[in-house]
C-alpha positions in Angstrom: -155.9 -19.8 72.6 -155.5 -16.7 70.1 -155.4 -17.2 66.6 -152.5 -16.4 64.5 -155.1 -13.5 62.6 -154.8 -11.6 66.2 -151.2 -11.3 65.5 -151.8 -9.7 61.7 -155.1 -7.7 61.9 -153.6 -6.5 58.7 -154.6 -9.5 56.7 -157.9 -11.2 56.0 -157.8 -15.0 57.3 -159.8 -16.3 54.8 -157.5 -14.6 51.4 -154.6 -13.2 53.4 -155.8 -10.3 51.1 -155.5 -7.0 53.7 -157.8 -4.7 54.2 -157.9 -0.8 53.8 -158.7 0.8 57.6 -161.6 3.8 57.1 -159.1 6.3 59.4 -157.1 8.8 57.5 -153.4 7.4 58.1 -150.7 10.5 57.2 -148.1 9.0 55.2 -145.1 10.1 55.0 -143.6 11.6 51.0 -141.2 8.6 51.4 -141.5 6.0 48.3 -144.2 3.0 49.3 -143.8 -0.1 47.6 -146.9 -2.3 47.4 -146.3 -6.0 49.6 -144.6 -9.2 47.9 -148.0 -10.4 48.4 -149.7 -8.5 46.8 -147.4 -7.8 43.4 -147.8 -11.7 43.5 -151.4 -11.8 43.8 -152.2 -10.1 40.3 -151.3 -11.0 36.6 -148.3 -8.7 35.4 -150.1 -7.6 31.7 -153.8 -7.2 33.0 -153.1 -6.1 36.6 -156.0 -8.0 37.9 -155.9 -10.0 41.0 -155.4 -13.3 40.7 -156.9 -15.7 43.0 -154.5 -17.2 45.8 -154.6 -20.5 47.3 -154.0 -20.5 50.9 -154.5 -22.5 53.7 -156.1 -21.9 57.2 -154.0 -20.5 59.7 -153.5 -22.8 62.3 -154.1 -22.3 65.8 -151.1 -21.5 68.1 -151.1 -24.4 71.3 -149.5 -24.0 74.3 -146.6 -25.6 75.3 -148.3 -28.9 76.7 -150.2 -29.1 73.6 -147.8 -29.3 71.1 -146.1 -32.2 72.4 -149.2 -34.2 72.3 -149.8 -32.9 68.4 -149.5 -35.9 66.0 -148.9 -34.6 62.1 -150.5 -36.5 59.8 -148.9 -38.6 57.5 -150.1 -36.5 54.7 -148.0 -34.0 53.3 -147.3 -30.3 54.5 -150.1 -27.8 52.8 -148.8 -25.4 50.3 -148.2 -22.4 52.5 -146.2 -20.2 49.9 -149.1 -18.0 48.5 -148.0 -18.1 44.8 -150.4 -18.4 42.2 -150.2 -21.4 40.0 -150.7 -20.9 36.1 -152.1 -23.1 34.1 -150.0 -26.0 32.2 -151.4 -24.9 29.1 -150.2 -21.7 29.4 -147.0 -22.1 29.1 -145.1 -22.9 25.9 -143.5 -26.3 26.0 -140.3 -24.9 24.8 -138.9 -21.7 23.4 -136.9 -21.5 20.4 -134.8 -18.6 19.9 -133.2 -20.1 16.8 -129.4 -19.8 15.7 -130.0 -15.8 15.4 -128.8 -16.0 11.4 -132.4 -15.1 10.3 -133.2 -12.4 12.9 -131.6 -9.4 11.0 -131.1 -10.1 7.3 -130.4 -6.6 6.1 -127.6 -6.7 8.8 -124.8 -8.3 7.0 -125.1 -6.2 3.6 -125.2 -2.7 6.1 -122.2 -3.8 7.5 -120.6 -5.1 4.5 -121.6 -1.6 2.9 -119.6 -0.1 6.1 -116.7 -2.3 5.2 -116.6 -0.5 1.7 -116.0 3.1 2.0 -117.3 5.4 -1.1 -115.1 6.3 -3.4 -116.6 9.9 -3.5 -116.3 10.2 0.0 -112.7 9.4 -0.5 -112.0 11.5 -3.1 -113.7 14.2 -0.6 -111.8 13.2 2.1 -108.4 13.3 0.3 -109.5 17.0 -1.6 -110.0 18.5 2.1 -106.7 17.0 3.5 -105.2 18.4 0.4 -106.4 21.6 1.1 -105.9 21.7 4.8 -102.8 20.9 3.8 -101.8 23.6 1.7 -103.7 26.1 4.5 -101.5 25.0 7.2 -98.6 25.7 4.2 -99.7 28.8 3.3 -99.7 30.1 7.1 -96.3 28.2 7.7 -95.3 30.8 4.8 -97.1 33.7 5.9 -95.7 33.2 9.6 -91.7 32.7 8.7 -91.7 35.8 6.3 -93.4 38.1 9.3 -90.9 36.2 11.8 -87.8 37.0 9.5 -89.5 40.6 9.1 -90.0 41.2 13.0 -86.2 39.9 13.4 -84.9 42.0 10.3 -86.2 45.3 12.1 -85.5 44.5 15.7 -81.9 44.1 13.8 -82.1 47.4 12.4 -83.5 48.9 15.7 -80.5 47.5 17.8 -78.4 48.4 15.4 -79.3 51.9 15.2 -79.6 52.5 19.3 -76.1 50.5 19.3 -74.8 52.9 16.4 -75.9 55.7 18.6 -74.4 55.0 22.3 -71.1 53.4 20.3 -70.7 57.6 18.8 -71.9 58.5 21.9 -69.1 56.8 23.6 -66.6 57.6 21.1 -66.9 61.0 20.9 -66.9 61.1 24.5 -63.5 59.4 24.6 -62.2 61.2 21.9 -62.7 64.5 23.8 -60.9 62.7 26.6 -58.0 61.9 24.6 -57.4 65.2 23.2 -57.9 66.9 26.8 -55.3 64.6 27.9 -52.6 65.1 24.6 -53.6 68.8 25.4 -52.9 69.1 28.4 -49.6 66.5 28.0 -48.6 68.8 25.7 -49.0 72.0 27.5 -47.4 70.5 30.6 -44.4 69.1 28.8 -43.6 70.2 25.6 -44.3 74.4 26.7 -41.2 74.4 29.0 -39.3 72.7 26.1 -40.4 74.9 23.4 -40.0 77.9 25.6 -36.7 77.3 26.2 -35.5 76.5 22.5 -36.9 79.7 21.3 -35.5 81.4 24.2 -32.2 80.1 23.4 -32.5 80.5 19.8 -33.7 83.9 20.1 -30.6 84.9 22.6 -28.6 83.5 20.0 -30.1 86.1 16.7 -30.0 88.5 19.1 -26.1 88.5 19.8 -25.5 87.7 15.9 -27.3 91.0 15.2 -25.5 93.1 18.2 -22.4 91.8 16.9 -23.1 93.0 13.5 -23.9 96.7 15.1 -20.8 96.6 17.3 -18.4 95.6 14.2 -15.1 96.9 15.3 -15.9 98.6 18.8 -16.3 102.3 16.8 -20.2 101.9 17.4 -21.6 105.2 19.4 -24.1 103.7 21.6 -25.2 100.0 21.9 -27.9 99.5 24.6 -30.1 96.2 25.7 -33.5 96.6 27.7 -35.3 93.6 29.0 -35.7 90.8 31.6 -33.1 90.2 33.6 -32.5 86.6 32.9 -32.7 87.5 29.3 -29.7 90.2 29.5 -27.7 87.4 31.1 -28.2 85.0 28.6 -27.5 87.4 26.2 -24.2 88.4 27.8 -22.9 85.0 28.0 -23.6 85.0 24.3 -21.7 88.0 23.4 -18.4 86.7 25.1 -15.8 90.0 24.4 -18.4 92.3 22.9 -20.7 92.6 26.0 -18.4 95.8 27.1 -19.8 97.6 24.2 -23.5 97.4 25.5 -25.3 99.2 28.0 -27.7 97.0 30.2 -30.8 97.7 31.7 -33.1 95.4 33.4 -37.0 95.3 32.9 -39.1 93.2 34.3 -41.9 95.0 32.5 -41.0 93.7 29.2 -41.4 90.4 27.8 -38.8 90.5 25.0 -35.3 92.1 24.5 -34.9 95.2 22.5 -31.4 96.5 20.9 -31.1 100.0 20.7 -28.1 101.4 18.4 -29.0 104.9 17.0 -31.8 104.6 14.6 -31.6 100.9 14.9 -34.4 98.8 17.3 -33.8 94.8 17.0 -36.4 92.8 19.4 -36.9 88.9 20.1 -40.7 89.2 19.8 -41.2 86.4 22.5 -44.4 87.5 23.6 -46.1 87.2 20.0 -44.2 83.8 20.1 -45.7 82.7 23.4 -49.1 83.6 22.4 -49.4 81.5 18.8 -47.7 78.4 21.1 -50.4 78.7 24.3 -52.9 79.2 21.6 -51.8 76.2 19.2 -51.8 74.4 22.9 -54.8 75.1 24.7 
């Protein structure tokens, strides 16, 4: 039969104190923690071991043995290990009291807390106050430089706008007098022409009438453009038999010839103040 001390050579039968083996053992860096046994086994303030009170192992029987084993009447021994303490250290009862007593400068702190100062009021209130009139002051300072940055953007656009709108302008005001101009030219030249053509076809046969009076004239001639002459005949009805014609393509106006006297349309001059007045 074996005893149970085979099975835990760890332990001492007698103490169940175990003992330290003489070979080096390499432990691990892992946390140890000491054995329940053993934190049990000595007093908590003076860390000195306190004896145990243990009982002898008891043999392991065989099989056929432990039917025959009669337990004595007597109780089970105390196999737990724990120390017992002594009855008379132990108080017979704690009192913890109501707790009124425990802190007496408690209530007056906290009824102090309850009570603010009034100079830390007065404090408080003077730096809201002026916190206050800082966050006016910038609220100020920041509308008049917003109302400043708007006024001058203003007067930018305004000034770029005032720009490109004369820009624009002028540029369709030069359109508008190219297009009278050239309105003008194209409509109101052949009209104008043709009135002081006629007009001047008309003075012209006033005046030869006047130098052909009653036919007794020496020599009446009329040099000029063709379509001129013939204008200028149709005008002169009866009289025309008393002028000499003679075409010219060369020559702009029409020029009366009767001795000493020269009477001429002066188109061309005409013709040149109009394309001028119209170009």
């Amino acid at each position: 039969m074996l005893p149970l001390a085979h099975y835990l050579p760890e332990f001492d039968a007698d103490d169940g104190m175990p003992f330290e083996s003489l070979a080096p053992v390499n432990r691990s860096s892992k946390p140890t923690f000491e054995h329940p046994i053993l934190v049990a086994s000595r007093d908590v303030e003076t860390g000195t071991a306190v004896p145990v009170i243990s009982s002898p192992i008891p043999e392991i029987l065989e099989v056929d043995e432990v039917d025959e084993l009669v337990l004595p009447e007597a109780g089970m021994p105390d196999l737990t290990g724990e120390a017992h303490w002594p009855a008379t250290d132990m108080p017979e009862s704690l009192d913890f009291g109501d707790g009124t007593d425990a802190l007496p400068g408690l209530d007056a702190d906290v009824d102090g807390a309850e009570e603010p100062d009034d100079g830390r009021l007065a404090l408080q209130a003077e730096m809201d106050a002026a916190i206050e009139a800082a966050r006016a002051e910038e609220r100020e300072l920041a509308e008049t430089a917003q109302s400043a940055a708007i006024e001058a953007a203003r007067a930018e656009w305004a000034t770029a706008e005032g720009e490109r709108l004369a820009t624009l302008l002028s540029g369709r005001l030069d359109r508008i007098e190219m297009v009278v101009r050239t309105t003008l030219a194209s409509v109101l030249r052949p009209i104008a022409v043709n009135t002081r053509r006629r007009q001047s076809v008309l003075e012209l046969a006033d005046a030869t009438r006047m130098l052909i009076g009653d036919g007794k004239a020496l020599s009446v001639r009329a040099t000029g453009p063709a379509d001129l002459l013939t204008a200028l005949d149709e005008a002169l009805g009866t009289g025309r038999d008393f002028v000499t014609w003679q075409s010219d393509e060369t020559l702009v106006d029409v020029r009366i010839e009767c001795d000493q006297t020269v009477i001429e349309s002066r188109l061309h001059g005409w013709r040149a103040a109009l394309e001028e007045a119209l170009a």
